[in-house]
C-alpha positions, 0 to 999 in steps of 0.5 A: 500500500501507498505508505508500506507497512507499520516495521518501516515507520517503527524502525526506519532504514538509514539508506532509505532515499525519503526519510519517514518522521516518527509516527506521533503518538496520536498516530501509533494510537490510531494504528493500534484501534485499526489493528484491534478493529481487525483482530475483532473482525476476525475473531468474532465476525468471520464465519468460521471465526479466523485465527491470524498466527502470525501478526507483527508490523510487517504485516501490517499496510498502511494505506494513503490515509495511513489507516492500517489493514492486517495482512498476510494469511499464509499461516491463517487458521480456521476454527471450526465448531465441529470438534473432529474437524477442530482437532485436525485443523487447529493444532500446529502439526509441525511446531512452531509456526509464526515469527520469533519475538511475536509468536506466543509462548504456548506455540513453542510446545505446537499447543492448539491454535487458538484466539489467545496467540493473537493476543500475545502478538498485538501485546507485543506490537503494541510495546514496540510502538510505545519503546521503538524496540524490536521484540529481538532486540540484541539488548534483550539477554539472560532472560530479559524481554520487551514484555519485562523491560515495559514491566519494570519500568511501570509506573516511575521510569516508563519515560525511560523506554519510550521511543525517542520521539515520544519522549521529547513530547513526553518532556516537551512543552506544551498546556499543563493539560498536554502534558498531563495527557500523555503519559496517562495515554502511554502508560495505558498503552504500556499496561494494555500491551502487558496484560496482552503478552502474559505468559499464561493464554487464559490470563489475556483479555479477549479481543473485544475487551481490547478493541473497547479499551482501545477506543477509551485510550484514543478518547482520552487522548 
């Protein structure tokens, strides 16, 4: 699409001939309702409901208007209602599937594909765009992650980790209300993206709770 995906906004390539400005943070809120605007779709509204497995930016175009729309169904999966059909067609025969650093944790054992792995994946997605980090990032050893690097710094030190464009409006001027908005909105954001990317399948919010969430966080903005 016009504007490519949301990993070259993320992280832009120094040899890039046009520059791309940082995405605001009314901008990556804006992009984060559309992704759960999709993920809503298709989980509840597709018939049969349809499992993505494998969200992450560079799956996700942007259009002219800079509107996002979840592509990529090479790895999608079906979740029928029949349970033979069920367990033939919903289980990772082969291991795991899907992208490291985005691919939840339950899929490194091949467990049964369910709504939860898309969940962990907007989790994911979502920390990234608040800490510009990538969930590989080379920073990342001896057991730290994205998800715990957000969870430490909560509530004290989350200027700390923003990417750095949003920490110059985090500290920049502007109204007292300005500046009391945005990191209400980032640590929203920061505290959405954790619950999505808990360890444990049954502990994330449903997708429909997360899309209305969403909203409340752009309004708020």
């Amino acid at each position: 699409m016009a504007n490519g995906n949301l990993e070259s906004w993320l992280h832009p390539k120094p040899y890039e001939q046009i520059a791309k400005e940082p995405l605001s943070l009314a901008t990556r809120i804006s992009l984060a309702v559309d992704i759960a605007a999709a993920l809503e779709y298709l989980h509840n509204r597709c018939i049969p409901p349809l499992v993505h497995y494998d969200l992450k930016p560079s799956n996700v175009l942007l259009d002219d208007e800079m509107v996002a729309h979840v592509s990529d169904f090479g790895m999608a999966k079906f979740l029928y209602s029949g349970s033979s059909m069920a367990s033939s067609t919903s289980c990772s025969i082969g291991g795991p599937r899907g992208t490291i650093g985005y691919i939840a944790p339950k899929y490194d054992m091949g467990c049964k594909i369910s709504f939860e792995g898309d969940i962990y994946s907007y989790g994911i997605i979502l920390l990234e765009m608040i800490t510009g980090k990538y969930p590989t990032d080379e920073m990342f050893t001896d057991g730290m992650n994205l998800h715990k690097m957000v969870e430490s710094a909560i509530p004290h030190k989350i200027g700390e980790i923003l990417e750095p464009s949003l920490t110059k409006d985090y500290f920049g001027e502007g109204t007292n209300n300005e500046l009391v908005e945005m990191p209400r909105c980032v640590m929203h954001l920061a505290k959405l993206g954790l619950r999505c990317s808990v360890t444990s399948p049954k502990d994330r919010p449903k997708i429909e709770d997360v899309y209305t969430e969403m909203i409340a966080i752009q309004n708020m903005f």
